[in-house]
C-alpha positions in Angstrom: 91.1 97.6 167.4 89.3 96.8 163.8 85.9 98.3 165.7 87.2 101.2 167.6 89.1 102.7 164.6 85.6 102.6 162.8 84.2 104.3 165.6 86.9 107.0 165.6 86.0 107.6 161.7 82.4 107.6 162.8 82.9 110.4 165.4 85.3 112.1 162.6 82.3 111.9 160.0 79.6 113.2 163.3 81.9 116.0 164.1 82.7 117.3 161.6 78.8 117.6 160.9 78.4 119.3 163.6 81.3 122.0 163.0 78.8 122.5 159.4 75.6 122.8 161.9 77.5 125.2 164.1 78.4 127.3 161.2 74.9 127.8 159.7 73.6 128.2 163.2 75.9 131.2 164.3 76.1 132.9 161.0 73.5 135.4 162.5 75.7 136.6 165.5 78.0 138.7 162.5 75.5 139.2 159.5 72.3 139.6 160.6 73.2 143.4 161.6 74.6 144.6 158.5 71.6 142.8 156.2 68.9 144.1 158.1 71.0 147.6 157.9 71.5 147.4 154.1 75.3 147.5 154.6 75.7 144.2 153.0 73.1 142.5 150.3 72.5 138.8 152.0 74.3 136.6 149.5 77.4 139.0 150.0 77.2 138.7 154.0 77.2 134.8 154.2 79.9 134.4 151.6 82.0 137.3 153.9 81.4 135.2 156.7 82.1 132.1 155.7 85.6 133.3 153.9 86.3 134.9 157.7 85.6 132.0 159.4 87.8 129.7 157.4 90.7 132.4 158.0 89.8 132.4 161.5 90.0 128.9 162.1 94.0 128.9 161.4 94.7 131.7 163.8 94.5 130.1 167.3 94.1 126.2 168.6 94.3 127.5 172.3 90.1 126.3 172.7 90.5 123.4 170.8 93.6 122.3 173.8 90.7 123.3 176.3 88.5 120.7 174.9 90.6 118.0 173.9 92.7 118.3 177.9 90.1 119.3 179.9 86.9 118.6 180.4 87.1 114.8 180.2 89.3 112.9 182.6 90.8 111.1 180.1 93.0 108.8 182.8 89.8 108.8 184.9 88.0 106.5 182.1 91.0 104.8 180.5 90.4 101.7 182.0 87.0 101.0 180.6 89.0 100.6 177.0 89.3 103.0 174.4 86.2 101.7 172.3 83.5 102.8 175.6 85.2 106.2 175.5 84.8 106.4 171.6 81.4 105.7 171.6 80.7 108.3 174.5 82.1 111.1 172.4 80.0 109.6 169.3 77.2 109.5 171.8 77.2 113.2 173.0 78.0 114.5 169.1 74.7 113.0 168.7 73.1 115.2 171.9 74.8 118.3 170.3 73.4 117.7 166.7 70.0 117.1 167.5 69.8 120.0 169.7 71.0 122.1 167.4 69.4 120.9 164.3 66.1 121.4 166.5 67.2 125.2 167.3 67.6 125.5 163.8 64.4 124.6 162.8 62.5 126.7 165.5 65.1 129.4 164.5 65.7 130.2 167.8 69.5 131.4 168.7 71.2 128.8 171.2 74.7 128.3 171.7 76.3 125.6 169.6 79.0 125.6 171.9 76.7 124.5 175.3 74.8 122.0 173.1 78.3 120.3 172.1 79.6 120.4 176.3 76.4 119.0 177.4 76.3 116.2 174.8 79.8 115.2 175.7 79.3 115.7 179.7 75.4 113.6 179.7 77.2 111.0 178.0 80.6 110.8 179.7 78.4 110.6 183.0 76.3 107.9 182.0 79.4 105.7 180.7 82.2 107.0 182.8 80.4 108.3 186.4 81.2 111.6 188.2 85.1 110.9 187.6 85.0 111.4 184.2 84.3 115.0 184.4 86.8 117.2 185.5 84.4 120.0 186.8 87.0 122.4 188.0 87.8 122.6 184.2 84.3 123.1 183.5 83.5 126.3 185.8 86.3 127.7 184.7 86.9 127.7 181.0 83.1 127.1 180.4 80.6 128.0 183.0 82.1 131.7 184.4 82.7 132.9 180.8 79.5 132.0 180.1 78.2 134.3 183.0 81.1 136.5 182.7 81.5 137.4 178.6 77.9 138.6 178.1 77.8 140.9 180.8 81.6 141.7 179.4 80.3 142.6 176.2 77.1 144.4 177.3 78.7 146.8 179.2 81.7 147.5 176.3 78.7 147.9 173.5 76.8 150.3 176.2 80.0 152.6 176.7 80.8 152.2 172.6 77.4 153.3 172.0 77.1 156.3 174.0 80.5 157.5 172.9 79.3 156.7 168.8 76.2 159.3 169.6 78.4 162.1 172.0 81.2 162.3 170.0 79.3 162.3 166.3 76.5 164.0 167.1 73.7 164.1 164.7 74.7 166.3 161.9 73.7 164.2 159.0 69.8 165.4 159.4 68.6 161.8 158.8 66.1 159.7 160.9 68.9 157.0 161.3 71.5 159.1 162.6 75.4 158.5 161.7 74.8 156.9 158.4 78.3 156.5 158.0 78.3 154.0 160.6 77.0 151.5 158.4 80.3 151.4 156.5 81.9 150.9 159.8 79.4 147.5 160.4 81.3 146.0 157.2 84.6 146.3 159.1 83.3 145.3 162.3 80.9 142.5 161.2 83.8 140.9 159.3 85.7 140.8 162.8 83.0 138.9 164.3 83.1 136.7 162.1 86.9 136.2 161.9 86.7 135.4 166.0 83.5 133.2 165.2 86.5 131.0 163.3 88.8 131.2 166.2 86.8 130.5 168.7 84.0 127.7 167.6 85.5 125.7 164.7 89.0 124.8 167.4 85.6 123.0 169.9 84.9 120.5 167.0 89.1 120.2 166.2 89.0 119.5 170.3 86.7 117.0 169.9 88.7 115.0 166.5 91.5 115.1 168.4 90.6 113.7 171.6 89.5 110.7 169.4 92.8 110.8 168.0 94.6 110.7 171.4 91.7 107.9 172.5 93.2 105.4 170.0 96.5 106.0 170.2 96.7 107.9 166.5 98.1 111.1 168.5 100.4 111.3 171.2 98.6 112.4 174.4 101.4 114.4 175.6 100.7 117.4 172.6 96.9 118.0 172.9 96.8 120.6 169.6 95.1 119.4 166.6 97.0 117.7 163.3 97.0 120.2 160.3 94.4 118.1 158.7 92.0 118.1 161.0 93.0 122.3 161.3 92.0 122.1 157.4 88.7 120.1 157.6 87.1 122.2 160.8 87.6 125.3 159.0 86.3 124.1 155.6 83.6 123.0 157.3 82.5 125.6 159.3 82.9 127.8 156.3 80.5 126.0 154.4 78.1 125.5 157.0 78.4 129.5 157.4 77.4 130.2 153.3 74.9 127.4 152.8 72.7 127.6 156.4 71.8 129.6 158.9 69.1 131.7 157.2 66.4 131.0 159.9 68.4 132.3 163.2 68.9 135.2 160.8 65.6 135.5 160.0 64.8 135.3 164.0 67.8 137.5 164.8 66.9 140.0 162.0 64.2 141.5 162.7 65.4 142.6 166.5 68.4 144.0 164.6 66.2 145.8 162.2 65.3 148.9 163.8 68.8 148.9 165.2 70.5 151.9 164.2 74.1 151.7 162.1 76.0 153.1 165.3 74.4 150.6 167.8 75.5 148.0 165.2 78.7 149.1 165.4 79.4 149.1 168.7 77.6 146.0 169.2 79.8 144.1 166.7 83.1 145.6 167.7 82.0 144.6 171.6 81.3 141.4 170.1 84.5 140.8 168.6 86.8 141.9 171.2 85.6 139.5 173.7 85.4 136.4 171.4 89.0 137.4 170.1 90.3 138.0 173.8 88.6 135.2 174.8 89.9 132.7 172.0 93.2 133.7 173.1 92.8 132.7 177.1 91.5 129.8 175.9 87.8 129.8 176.8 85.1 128.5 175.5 82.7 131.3 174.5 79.4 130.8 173.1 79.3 133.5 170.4 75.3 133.9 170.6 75.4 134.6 173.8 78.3 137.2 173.5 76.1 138.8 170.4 73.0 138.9 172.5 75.0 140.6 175.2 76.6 143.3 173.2 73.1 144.2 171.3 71.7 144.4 174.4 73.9 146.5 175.9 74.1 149.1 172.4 70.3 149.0 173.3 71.1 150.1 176.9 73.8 153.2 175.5 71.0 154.7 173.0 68.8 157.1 174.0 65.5 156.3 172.9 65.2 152.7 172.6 63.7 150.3 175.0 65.0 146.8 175.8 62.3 144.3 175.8 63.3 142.0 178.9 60.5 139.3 178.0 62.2 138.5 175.4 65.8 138.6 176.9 63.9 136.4 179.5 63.0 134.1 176.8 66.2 133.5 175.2 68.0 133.1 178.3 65.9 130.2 179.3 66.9 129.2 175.8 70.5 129.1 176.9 69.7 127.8 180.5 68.0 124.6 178.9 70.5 123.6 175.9 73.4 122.2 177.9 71.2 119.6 180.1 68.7 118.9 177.0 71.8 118.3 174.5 73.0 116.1 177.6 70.0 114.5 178.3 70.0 113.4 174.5 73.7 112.6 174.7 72.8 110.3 177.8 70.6 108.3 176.2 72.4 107.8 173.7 75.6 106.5 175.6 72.6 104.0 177.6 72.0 102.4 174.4 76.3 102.3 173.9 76.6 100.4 177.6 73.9 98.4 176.9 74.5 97.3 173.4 78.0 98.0 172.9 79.3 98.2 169.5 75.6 97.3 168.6 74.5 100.1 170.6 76.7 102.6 168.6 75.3 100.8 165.2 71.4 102.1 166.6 72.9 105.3 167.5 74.1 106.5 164.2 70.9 104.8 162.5 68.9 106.9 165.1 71.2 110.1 164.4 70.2 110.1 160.5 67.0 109.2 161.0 66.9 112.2 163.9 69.0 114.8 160.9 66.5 114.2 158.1 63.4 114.2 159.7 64.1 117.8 160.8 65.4 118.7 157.8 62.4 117.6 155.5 60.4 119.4 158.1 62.2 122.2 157.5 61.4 122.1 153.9 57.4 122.8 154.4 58.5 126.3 155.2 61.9 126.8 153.6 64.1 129.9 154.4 66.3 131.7 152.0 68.3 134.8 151.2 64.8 136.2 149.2 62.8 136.1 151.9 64.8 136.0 155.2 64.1 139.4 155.8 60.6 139.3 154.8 58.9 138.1 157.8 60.8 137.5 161.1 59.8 135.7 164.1 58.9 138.4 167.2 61.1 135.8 169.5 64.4 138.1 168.1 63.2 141.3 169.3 65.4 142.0 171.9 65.5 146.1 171.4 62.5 148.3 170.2 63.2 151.3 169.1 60.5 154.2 167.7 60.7 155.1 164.4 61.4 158.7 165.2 63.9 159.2 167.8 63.7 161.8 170.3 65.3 165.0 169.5 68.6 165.6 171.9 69.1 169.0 174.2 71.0 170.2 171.3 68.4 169.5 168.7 65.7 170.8 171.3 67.8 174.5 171.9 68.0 174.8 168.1 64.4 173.9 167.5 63.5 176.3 170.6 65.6 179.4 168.9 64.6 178.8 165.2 60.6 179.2 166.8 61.4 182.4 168.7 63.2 184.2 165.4 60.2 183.1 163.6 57.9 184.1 166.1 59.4 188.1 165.7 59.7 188.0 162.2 56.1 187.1 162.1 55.1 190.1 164.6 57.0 192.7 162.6 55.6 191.6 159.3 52.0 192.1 160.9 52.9 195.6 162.5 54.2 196.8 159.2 50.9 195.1 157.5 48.5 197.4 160.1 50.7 200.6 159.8 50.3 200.3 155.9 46.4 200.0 156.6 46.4 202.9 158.8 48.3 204.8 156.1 45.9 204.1 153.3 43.3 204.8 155.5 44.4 207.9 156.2 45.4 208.7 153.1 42.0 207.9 151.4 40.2 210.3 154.6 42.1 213.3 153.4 41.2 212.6 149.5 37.7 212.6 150.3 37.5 216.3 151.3 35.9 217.9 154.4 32.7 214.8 154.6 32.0 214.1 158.1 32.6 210.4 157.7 35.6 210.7 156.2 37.0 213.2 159.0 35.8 210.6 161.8 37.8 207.8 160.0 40.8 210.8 159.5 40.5 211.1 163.8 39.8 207.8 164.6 43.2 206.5 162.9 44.9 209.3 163.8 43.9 208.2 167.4 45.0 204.5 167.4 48.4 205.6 166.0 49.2 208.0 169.0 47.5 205.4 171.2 50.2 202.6 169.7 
């Protein structure tokens, strides 16, 4: 009993590190519009973020039941003691972490949420067998909303954006178009990161609390999280939001860039519905994919810009790969637990820390901050181009058409009145000259062209 309750503050200690790594790593999916925009200065953004996410965290526990009642069988694995099952959830933490400390450091924009289910799942199948997963659980609180929420949000940010643009218009006479808007990606950027809260700090509560229940510290007929833990996710989260996450913004921010205020907003508010509804109906979203989706889809609704699908290509194989690499990792992890047992849990955190500051100090060769972020971005976040100059609309053309034809006719009477004044001086200076036979000719020839005309 001594060893497992050491284990249970060892998976406390690893979760709760990974609810810090989840915050810096999704802190992009809310702020990374309204930096690049100007809306919001960086330092300001993070800090915004990280006060929402704290708030969001206390507002719904509905995933964190999901995780802690439904993806492992608990009674399916019971028998092999609660100490094994312990070190299987310390084992896949350790999948999840590594994969998304490596993310991180390549500043590419996977989903914290996949990373965490494949850990747990690669090392509850390597300790527990095929019974130890309830898959039924999985397709439906975790697989179908992960096919089903992107698209979701896509097509909301498509039909947001192309009602932003019809019903505005672009009277404002600047490049940008509805500058306004970019007051409107505070709001909406806030409520991203208020459902961030709601939705991924309640997987790591999940998580503490299935530990809890393991050992017998919470009953397992009530599978919602102790206030405590409630407190500890969300500070957490929140100060993973406002320390990290500079990198994915830096990836993220220069796809956003040329984003215009409107497509921000629709993006974020997309964004924000479906995490929120979402959170409520209990699933487990990935918010990076849900962000991807809606920019993709404001991308889609503008006229004018182009969606690069390489680079949608790219990230999606970025999603496709982290829940089987974060298992993989998590299963050979829980190998060294059945092998080793409590030993085996001893290499595993050694190997964990070793695994955290390695990437860490090789994060430090090229450090990334709030000065220079923004400054250069990797291309792999370039999800939407868009040309500096967007093409004018029907309305701008028909304006542009009629302000050429009046200018056209005001030019063409200016140079008739400009040749009959010629004609008159000429005239005039034919009859001062007298009777001269060069003179008369000119007198005749002008009086000529101006019957003629």
């Amino acid at each position: 009993m001594e060893t497992a309750a050491l284990i249970v503050v060892l998976v406390i200690a690893l979760a709760l590190f990974f609810d810090f790594t989840n915050g810096f790593h999704d802190t992009a999916n809310a702020m990374a519009t309204p930096i690049a925009t100007g809306a919001l200065k960086p330092k300001t953004a993070v800090l915004l973020a990280a006060l929402l996410n704290l708030v969001g965290a206390f507002l719904s526990t509905e995933v964190a039941k999901t995780i802690s009642g439904g993806i492992i069988n608990e009674d399916a694995i019971a028998g092999a003691g609660a100490e094994l099952f312990l070190a299987l959830i310390f084992a896949g933490l350790i999948g999840a972490i590594t994969w998304n400390m490596l993310t991180w450091l390549l500043g590419l924009p996977s989903s914290s949420s996949h990373a965490l289910f494949g850990g747990l799942i690669g090392a509850t199948l390597v300790g527990a067998g095929l019974g130890g997963i309830d898959f039924g659980m999985v397709m439906s609180k975790i697989v179908l909303p992960a096919l089903i929420a992107p698209l979701t949000a896509g097509l909301i940010a498509f039909a947001a954006t192309k009602i932003a643009y019809s019903v505005t218009r672009r009277y404002d006479g600047k490049p940008d178009g509805r500058d306004g808007f970019r007051w409107g990606q505070i709001f909406t950027s806030s409520l991203v990161a208020l459902a961030h809260g709601t939705n991924d700090a309640q997987k790591t509560m999940g998580v503490i609390t299935l530990a809890l229940i393991t050992i017998g510290w919470q009953s397992g007929a009530r599978h919602e999280p102790e206030l405590w833990v409630i407190v500890a996710c969300a500070f957490t989260i929140a100060l993973g939001t406002y320390l990290g996450g500079w990198r994915i913004i830096r990836t993220l921010g220069k796809g956003l860039t040329d984003v215009k205020p409107a497509q921000g907003f629709a993006a974020e508010s997309s964004t924000a519905a479906t995490i929120l509804a979402s959170s409520a109906l209990g699933f487990a979203l990935s918010t990076t994919q849900v962000a991807s989706g809606s920019v993709i889809g404001s991308g889609l609704g503008r006229r004018g810009s182009t969606v690069r699908w390489k680079t949608v290509g790219r990230i999606g194989i970025g999603w496709l790969l982290t829940l089987p690499a974060a298992g993989a990792v998590g299963a050979l992890a829980a190998i060294l637990v059945v092998w080793f047992g409590t030993w085996g849990v001893v290499i595993d955190a050694i190997l964990a820390v070793v695994i955290i500051l390695g990437l860490f100090m090789r994060s430090r060769h090229d450090a990334v901050t709030s000065a220079n972020a923004m400054s250069d971005v990797a291309e792999s976040g370039m999800a939407i181009e868009l040309p500096d100059m967007p093409p004018p609309t029907r309305r701008q053309q028909r304006i542009a058409q009629a302000k050429a034809e009046a200018k056209a006719r005001a030019e063409a009477r200016e140079q008739a009145k400009a040749q009959k004044k010629a004609k008159s001086k000429a005239k005039a200076a034919a009859k001062a000259s007298g009777s001269s036979a060069p003179g008369a000719t000119a007198s005749k020839e002008a009086d000529r062209d101006e019957a003629s005309e």
